[in-house]
C-alpha positions as a printed Julia matrix, in Angstrom:
71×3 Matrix{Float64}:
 149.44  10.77  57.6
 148.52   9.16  61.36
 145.21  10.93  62.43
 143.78  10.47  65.91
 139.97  10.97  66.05
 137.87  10.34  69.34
 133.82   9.36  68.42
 131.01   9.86  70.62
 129.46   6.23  69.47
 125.71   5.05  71.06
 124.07   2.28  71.5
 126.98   0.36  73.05
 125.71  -1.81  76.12
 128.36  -4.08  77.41
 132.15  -5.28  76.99
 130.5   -7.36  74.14
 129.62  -4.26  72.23
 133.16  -2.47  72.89
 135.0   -6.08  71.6
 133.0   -6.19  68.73
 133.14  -2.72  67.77
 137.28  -2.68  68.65
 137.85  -5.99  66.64
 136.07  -4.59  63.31
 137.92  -1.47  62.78
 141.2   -3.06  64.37
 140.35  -5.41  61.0
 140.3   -2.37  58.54
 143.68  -1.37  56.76
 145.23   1.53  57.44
 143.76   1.25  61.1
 146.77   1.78  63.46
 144.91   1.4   66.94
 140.84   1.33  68.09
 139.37   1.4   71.39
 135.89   1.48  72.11
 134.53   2.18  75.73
 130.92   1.96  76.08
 130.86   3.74  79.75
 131.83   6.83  77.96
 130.1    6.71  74.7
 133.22   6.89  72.81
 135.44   5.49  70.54
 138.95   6.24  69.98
 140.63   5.57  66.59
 144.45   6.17  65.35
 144.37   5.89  61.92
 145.9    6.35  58.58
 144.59   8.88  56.5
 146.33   7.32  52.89
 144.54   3.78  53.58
 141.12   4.62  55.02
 138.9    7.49  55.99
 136.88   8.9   59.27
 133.65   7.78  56.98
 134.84   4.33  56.4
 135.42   4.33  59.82
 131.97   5.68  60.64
 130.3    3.65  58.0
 131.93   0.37  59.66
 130.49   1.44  63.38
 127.37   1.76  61.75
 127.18  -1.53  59.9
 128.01  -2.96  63.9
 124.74  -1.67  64.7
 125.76   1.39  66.55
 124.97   5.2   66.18
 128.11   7.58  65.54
 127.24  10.87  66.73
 128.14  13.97  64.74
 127.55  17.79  65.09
């Protein structure tokens, strides 16, 4: 099943930081579409639920040195 999931991420400074972030979960299977904008603290992920998870997801944000905010 296709789940759409927007994160507040922080700790993203620049285009550099949205790229990077973008390019590693665009990498992960089962990841249909990423964006990361930095301006609004957020990224926005398509993905599918049978091949990965909103933890990996989180858990590969993390590993790029950014915050994902949850409440």
């Amino acid at each position: 099943m296709i789940e759409s999931v927007s994160l507040t991420v922080t700790g993203m400074k620049c285009g550099g930081c949205e790229a990077n972030v973008t390019s590693k979960l665009n990498a992960i299977d089962g990841v249909v579409s990423a964006k990361a904008s930095n301006k609004d603290n957020q990224v926005d992920v398509e993905f599918d639920t049978e091949k990965t998870s909103l933890d990996a997801i989180a858990d590969i944000i993390h590993d790029a040195g950014f915050t994902v905010e949850t409440s």
